[in-house]
C-alpha positions as CSV (number, residue, x, y, z in Angstrom):
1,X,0.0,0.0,0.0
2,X,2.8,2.6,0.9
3,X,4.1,2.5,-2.9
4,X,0.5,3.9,-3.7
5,X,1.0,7.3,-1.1
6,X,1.3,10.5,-3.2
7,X,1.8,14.3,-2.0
8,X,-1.0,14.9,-3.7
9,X,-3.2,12.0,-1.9
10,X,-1.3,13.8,1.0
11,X,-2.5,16.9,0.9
12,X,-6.2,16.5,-0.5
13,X,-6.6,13.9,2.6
14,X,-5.0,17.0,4.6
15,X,-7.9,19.2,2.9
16,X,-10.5,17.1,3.4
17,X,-9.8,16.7,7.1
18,X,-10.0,20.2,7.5
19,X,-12.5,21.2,5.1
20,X,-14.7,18.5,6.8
21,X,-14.3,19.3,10.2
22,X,-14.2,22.7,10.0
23,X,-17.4,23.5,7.4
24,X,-19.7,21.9,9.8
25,X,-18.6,21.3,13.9
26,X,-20.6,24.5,14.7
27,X,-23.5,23.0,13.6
28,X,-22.9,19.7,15.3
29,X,-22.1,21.7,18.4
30,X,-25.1,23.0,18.3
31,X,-27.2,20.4,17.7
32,X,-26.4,18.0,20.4
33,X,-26.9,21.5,22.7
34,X,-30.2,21.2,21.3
35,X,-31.1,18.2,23.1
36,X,-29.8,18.8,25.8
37,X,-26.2,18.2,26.1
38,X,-24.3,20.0,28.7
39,X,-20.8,22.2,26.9
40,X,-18.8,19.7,27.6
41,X,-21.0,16.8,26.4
42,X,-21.2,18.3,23.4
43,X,-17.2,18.3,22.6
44,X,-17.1,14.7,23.7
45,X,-20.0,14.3,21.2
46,X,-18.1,15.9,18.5
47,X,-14.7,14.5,19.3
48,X,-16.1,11.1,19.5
49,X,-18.1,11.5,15.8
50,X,-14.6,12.8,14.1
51,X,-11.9,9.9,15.6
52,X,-15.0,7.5,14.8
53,X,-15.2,8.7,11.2
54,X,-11.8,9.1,10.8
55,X,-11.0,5.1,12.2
56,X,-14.0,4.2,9.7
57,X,-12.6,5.9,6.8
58,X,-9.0,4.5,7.6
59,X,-10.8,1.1,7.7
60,X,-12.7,1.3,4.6
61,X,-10.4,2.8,2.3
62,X,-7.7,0.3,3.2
63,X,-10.3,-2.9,2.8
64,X,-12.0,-1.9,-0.5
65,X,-8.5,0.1,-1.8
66,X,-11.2,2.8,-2.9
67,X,-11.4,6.5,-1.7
68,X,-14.5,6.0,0.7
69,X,-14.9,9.4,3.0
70,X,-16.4,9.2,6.1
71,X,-18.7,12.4,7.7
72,X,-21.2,13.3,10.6
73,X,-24.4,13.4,9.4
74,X,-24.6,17.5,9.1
75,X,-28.2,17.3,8.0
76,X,-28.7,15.3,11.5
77,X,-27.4,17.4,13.4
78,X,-29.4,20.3,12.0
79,X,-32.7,17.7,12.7
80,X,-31.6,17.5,15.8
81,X,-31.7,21.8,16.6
82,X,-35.2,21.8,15.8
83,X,-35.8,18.5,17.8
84,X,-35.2,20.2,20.9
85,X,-35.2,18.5,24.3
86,X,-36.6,15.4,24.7
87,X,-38.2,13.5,28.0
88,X,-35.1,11.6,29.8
89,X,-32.6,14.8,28.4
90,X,-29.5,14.1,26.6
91,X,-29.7,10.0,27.9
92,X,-32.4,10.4,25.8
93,X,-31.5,11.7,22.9
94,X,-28.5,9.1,23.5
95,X,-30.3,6.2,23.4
96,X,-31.7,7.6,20.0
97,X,-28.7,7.8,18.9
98,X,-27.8,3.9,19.4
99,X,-31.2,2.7,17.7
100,X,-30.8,4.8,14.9
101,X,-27.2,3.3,14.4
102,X,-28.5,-0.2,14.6
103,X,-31.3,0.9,11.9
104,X,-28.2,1.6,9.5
105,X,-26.6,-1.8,10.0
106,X,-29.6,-3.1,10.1
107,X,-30.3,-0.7,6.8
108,X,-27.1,-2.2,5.3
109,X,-27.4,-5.7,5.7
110,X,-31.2,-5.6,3.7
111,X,-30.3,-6.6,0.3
112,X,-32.7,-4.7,-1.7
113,X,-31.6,-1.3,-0.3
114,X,-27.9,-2.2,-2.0
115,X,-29.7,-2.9,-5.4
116,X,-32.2,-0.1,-5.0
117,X,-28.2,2.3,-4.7
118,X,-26.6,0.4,-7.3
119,X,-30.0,0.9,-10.0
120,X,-29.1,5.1,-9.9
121,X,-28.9,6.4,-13.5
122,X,-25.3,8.0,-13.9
123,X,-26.8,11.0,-15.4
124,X,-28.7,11.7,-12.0
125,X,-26.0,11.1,-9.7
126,X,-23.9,13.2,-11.6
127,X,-26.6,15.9,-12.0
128,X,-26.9,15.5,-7.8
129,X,-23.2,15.6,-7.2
130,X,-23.1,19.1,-9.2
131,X,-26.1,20.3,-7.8
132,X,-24.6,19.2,-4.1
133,X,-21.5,21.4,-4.8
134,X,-22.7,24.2,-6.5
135,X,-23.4,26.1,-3.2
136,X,-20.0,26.0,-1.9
137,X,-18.4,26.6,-5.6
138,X,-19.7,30.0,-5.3
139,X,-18.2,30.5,-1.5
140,X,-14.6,31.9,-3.1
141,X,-15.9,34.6,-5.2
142,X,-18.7,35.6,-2.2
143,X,-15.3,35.6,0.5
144,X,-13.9,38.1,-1.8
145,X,-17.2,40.4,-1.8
146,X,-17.2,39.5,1.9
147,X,-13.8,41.4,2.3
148,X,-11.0,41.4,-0.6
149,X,-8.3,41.7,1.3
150,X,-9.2,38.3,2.9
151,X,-10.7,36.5,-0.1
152,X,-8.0,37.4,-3.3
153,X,-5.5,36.0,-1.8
154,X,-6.6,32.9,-1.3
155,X,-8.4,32.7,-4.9
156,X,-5.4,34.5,-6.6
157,X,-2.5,31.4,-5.0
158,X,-4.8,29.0,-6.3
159,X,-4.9,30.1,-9.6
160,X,-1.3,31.3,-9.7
161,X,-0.7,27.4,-8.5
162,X,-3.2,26.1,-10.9
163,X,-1.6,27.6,-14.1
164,X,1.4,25.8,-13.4
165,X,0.4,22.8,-11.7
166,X,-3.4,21.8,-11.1
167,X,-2.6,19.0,-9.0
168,X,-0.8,21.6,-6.1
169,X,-3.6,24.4,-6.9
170,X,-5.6,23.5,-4.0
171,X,-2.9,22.8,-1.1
172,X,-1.6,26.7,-2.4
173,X,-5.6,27.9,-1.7
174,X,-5.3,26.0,2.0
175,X,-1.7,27.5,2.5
176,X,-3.3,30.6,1.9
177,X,-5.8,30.1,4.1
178,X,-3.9,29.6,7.5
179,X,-1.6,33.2,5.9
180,X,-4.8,35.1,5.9
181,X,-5.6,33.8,8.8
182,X,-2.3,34.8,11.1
183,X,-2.0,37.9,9.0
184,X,-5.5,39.1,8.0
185,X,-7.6,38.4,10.8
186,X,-7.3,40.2,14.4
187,X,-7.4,37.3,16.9
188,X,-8.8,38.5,20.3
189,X,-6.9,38.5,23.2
190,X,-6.7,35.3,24.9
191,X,-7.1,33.7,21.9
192,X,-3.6,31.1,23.0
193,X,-5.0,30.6,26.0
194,X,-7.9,29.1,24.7
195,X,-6.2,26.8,22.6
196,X,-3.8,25.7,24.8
197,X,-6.9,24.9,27.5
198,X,-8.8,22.7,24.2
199,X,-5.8,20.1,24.3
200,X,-7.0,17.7,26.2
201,X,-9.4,15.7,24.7
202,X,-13.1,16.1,26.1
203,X,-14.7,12.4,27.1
204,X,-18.1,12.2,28.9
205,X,-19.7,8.9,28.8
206,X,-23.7,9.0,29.0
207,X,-25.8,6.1,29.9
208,X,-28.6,5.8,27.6
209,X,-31.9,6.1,28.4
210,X,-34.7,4.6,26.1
211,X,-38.2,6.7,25.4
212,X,-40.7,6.2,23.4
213,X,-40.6,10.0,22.5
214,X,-37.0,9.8,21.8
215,X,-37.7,6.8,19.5
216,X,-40.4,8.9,17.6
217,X,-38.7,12.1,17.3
218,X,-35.1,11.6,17.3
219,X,-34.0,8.0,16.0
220,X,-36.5,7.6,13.0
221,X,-35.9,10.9,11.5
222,X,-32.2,10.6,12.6
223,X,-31.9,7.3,10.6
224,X,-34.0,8.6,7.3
225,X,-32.0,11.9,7.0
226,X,-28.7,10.0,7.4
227,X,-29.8,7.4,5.1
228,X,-31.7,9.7,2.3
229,X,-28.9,12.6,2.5
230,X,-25.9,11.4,3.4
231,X,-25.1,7.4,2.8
232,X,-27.0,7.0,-0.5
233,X,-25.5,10.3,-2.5
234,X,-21.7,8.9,-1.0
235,X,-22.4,6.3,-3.0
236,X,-23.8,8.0,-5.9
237,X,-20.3,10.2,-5.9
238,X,-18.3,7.2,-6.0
239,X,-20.0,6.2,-9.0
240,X,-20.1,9.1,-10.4
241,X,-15.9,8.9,-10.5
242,X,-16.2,5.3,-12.0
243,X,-16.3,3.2,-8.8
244,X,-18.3,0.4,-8.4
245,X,-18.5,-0.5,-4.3
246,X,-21.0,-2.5,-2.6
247,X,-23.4,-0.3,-0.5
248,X,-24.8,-2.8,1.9
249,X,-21.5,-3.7,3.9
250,X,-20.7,0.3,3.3
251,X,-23.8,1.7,5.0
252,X,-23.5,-1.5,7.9
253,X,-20.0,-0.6,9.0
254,X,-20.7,3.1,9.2
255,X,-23.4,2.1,10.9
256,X,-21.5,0.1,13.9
257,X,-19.1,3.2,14.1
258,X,-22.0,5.2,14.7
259,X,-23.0,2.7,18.0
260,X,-19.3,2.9,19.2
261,X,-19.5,6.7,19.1
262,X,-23.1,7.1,20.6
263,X,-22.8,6.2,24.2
264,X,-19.8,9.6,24.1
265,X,-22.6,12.2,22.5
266,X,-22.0,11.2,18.7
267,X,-25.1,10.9,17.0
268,X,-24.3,9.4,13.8
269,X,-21.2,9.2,11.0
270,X,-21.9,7.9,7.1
271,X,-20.6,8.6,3.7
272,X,-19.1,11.4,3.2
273,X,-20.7,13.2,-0.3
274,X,-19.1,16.8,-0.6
275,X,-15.5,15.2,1.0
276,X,-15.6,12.3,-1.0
277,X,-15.5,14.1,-4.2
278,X,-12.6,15.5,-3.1
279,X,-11.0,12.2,-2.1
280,X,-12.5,10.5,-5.7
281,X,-11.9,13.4,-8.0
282,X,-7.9,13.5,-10.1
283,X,-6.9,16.2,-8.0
284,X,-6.0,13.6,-5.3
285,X,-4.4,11.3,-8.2
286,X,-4.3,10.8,-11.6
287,X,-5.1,7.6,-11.2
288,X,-7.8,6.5,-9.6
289,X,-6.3,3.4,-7.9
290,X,-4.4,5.5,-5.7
291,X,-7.1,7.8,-4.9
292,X,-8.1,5.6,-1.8
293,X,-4.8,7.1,0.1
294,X,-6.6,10.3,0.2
295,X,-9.2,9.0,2.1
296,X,-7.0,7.3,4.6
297,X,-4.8,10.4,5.4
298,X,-8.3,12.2,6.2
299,X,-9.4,9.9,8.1
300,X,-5.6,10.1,10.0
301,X,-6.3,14.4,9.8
302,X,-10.3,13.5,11.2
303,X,-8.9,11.4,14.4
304,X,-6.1,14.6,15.1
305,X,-8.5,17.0,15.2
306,X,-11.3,15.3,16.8
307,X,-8.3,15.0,19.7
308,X,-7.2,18.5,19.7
309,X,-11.2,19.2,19.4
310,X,-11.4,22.1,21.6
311,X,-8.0,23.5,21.0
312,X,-9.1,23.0,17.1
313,X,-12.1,24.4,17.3
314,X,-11.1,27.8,19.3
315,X,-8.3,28.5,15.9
316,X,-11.4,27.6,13.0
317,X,-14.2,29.4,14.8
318,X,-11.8,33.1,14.6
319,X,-12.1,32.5,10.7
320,X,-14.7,34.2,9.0
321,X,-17.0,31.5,8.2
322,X,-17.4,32.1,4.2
323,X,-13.0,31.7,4.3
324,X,-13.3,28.5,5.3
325,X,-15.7,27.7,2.4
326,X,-14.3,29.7,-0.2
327,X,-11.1,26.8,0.1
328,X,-13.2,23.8,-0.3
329,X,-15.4,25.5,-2.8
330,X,-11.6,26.1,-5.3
331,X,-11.2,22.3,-4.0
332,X,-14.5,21.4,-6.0
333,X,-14.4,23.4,-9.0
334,X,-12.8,20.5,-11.2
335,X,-15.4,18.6,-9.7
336,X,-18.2,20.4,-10.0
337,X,-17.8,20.7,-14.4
338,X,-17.0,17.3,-14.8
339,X,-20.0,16.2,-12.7
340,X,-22.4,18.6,-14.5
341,X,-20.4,18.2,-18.3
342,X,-21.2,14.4,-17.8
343,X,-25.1,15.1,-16.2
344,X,-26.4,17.4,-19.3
345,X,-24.0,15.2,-22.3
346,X,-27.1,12.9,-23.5
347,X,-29.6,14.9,-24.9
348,X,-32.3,12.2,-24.0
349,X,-32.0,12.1,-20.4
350,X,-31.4,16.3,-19.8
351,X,-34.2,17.0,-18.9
352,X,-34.0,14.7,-15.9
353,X,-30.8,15.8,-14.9
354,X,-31.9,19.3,-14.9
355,X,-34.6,18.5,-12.6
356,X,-32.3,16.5,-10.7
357,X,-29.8,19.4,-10.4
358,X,-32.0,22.2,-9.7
359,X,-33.8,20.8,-7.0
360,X,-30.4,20.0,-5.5
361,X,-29.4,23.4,-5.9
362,X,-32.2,25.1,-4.6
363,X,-31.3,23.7,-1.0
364,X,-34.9,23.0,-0.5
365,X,-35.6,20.2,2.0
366,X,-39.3,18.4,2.7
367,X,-40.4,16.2,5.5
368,X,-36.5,16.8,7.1
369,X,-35.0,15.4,4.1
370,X,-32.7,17.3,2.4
371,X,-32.8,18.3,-1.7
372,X,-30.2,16.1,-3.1
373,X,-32.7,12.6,-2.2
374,X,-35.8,14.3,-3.6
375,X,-33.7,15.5,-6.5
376,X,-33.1,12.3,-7.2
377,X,-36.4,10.9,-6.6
378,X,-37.8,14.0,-9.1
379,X,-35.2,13.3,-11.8
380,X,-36.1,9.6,-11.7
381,X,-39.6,10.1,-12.0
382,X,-39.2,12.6,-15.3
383,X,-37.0,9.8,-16.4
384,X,-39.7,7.4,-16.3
385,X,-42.3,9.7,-17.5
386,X,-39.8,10.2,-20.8
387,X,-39.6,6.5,-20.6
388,X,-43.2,6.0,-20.7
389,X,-44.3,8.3,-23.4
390,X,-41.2,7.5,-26.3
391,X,-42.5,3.8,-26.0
392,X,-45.7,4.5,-26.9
């Protein structure tokens, strides 16, 4: 395996560590607040989700030799804000958290699911993966309305970088990044101390309690957003870059991580979609065999951080938000026109792509479920319909 390690696979796995981790913990923080979980439940909850994900991916990638991202379910999280406080508290919402991981193994070990995956139409899942990464492909040029001082730089040493050498364009933008960031930004005084106190890792270990309201209003939703917005468009971007992996044992594994990191505060990991195209895509190697190291190294970058959680998470939350995604919005350019160049090629089925993509786009969400699943479902309906009226 080491003969397959690249710089590049070295620094997109660095980039997708931090790009992953730091897009979304504010909203995972706050979540798990949401339900009642004390401050410094909530750091266990989020260091527990990012060394569980980062072990997963680690395990994955190195089994299937494919680049397999792991994530925290972000749309969960967000469920779990307007969820609020359950009866029992956070033990609660903790034992929701268990039953919803044993209804993705559970989930993953149903055949028919895995087939239901596999049968996507590759126009689709590439019309979803572009309409998935549209939103943060605009995040660069927004940082620079946002302040130009800030933003330029970043966008100008990635397309200095990329002029010469695509491959090193996006490790340039990250470089940037942290510049701006030491530079650019005025940290607040007792800004060192604060990082130096989040070095030790945050562990609080909750006994679960189980509720019938928790079951109701936590685990079941939990499970279907996880499932619908998270697990089955990772797979969809793995096809999408031309890899074929069984989703069944994929979804069941993530699924067991997400019971190890439970009884800690983590509500749930699964497929990475936004991160995976990172990992999948020929900026992390020309080859696609040796993709999977990019994977790994995240997951390595995903257990570092989630240890130096509170010390990490004082240095990312000084950054202007929109910074943060104006680097993994240059990360996804390359992706975002090959996914929507291969979406719209076949005249006969653009239509459904462009259903597909502009319901993925449009960030709408219904019955908690997020846009890219009912983009999918839409897009595969017009299919059908086009289907249905040519044969008659």
């Amino acid at each position: 395996m080491l003969k397959d390690l690249s710089p590049q696979s070295f620094f997109m796995g660095v980039l997708t560590a931090f790009v992953g981790f730091a897009s979304s913990f504010a909203v995972v923080l706050q979540g798990l607040k949401g339900v009642g979980a004390t401050d410094y439940q909530a750091a266990s909850g989020l260091m527990a989700l990012s060394v569980s994900m980062g072990v997963c991916a680690i395990v994955l990638s190195a089994w299937t030799r494919l680049p397999i991202s792991i994530a925290w379910s972000t749309p969960g999280a967000a469920l779990l804000v307007s969820a609020g406080t359950v009866e029992g508290g956070f033990p609660a919402a903790v034992g929701a958290f268990l039953v919803c991981g044993v209804l993705i193994v559970i989930a993953g070990l149903f055949r028919p699911l895995g087939r239901a995956v596999a049968a996507i139409p590759a126009p689709l899942a590439n019309a979803m993966l572009a309409g998935v990464i549209l939103g943060l492909c605009f995040a660069p040029f927004k940082a620079i309305a946002f302040d130009a001082w800030l933003g330029l730089p970043i966008l100008i040493a990635w397309a200095v970088v990329a002029t010469v050498k695509r491959l090193y364009a996006v490790p340039a933008a990250l470089v940037a990044f942290v510049a701006v960031m030491i530079f650019g930004v005025d940290l607040p005084d007792g800004a060192m101390a604060s990082w130096t106190a989040g070095l030790a890792p945050p562990l609080a270990l909750v006994l679960p309690v189980f509720t019938l309201p928790a079951l109701v209003s936590i685990a079941l939703p939990l499970f279907i957003v996880t499932m619908a917005s998270q697990n089955i468009p990772g797979i969809a971007v793995l096809k999408v870059h031309d890899y074929d992996p069984q989703p069944g044992p994929l979804f069941a594994v993530t699924g067991f991580f997400s019971l190890l990191s439970a009884p800690f505060g983590g509500h749930a990991v699964n497929l990475a979609a936004i991160t995976a195209a990172m990992c999948a895509g020929e900026d992390a190697h020309p080859d696609p065999a040796r993709r999977y190291w990019a994977a790994i190294i995240g997951g390595a970058g995903y257990i570092v951080l989630g240890l130096l959680a509170g010390a990490v998470t004082a240095f990312v939350s000084l950054a202007p938000p929109v910074l943060i995604q104006a680097v993994a919005g240059l990360a996804l350019i390359g992706a975002f026109s090959g996914s929507a160049v291969a979406a719209f090629r076949e005249p006969e089925t653009r239509e459904a792509a462009a259903v597909t993509f502009l319901i993925t786009a449009s960030g709408v969400s219904f019955a908690g479920i997020s846009g890219a699943f009912w983009g999918l479902v839409a897009g595969g309906l017009m299919m059908g319909l086009q289907r249905v009226v040519t044969s008659r």
